[in-house]
C-alpha positions as semicolon CSV with decimal commas, in nm:
position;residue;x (nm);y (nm);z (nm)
1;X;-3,231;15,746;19,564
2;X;-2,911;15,564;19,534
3;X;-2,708;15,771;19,812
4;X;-2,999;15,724;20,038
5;X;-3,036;15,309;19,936
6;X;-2,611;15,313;20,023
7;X;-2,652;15,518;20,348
8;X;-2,925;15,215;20,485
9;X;-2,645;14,994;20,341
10;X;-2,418;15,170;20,529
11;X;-2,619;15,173;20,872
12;X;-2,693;14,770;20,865
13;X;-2,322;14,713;20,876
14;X;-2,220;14,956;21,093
15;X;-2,507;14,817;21,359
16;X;-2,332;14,506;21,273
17;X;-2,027;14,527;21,345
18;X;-2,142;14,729;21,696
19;X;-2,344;14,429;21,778
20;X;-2,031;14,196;21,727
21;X;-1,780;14,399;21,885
22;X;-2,067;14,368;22,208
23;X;-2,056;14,028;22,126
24;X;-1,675;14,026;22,228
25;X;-1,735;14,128;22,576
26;X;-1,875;14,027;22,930
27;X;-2,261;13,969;22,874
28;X;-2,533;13,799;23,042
29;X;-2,736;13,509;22,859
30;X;-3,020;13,717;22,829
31;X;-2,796;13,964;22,637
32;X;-2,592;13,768;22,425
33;X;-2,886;13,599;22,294
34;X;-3,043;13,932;22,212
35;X;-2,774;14,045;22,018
36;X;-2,702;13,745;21,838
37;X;-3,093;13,782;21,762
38;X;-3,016;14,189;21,610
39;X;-2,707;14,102;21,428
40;X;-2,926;13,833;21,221
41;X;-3,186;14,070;21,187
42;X;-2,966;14,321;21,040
43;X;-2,808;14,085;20,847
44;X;-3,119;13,983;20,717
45;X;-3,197;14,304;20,648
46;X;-2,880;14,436;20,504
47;X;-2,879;14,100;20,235
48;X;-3,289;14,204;20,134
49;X;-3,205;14,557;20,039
50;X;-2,850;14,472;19,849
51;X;-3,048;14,235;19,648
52;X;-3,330;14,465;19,603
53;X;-3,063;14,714;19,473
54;X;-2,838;14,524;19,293
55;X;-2,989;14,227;19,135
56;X;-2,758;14,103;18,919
57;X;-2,556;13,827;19,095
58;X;-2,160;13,740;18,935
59;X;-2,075;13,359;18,924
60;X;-1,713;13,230;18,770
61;X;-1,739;13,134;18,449
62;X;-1,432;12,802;18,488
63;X;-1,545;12,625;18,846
64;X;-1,250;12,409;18,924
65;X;-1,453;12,059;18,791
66;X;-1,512;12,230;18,436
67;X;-1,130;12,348;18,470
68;X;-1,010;12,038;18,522
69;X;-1,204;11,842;18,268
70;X;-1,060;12,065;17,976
71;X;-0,730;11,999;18,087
């Protein structure tokens, strides 16, 4: 379950980063806006299934204001 859950991970970046190196060359209007429309879709895509798979999120423990105030 977990190599197949990495392997869509996988996939939604590398159609990523194909729709932004299109994004680098000569395209029509019409084109550009499609892709821009994909890459958000697979971003959106690619950020719903790392959740889904790894929940937990990390945060720092000393932000810079709480650093700062116990100095």
């Amino acid at each position: 379950m977990l190599d197949e859950n990495l392997a869509r991970i996988r996939a939604h970046r590398n159609n990523i980063q194909r729709y932004r190196r299109l994004l680098k060359t000569r395209l029509s209007e019409l084109e550009r806006q499609f892709i821009e429309r994909r890459v958000a879709e697979e971003r959106s895509a690619l950020d719903s299934l790392t959740a889904a798979i790894f929940p937990v999120s990390f945060g720092c423990a000393n932000t810079p204001a709480e650093i700062r105030a116990g100095q």
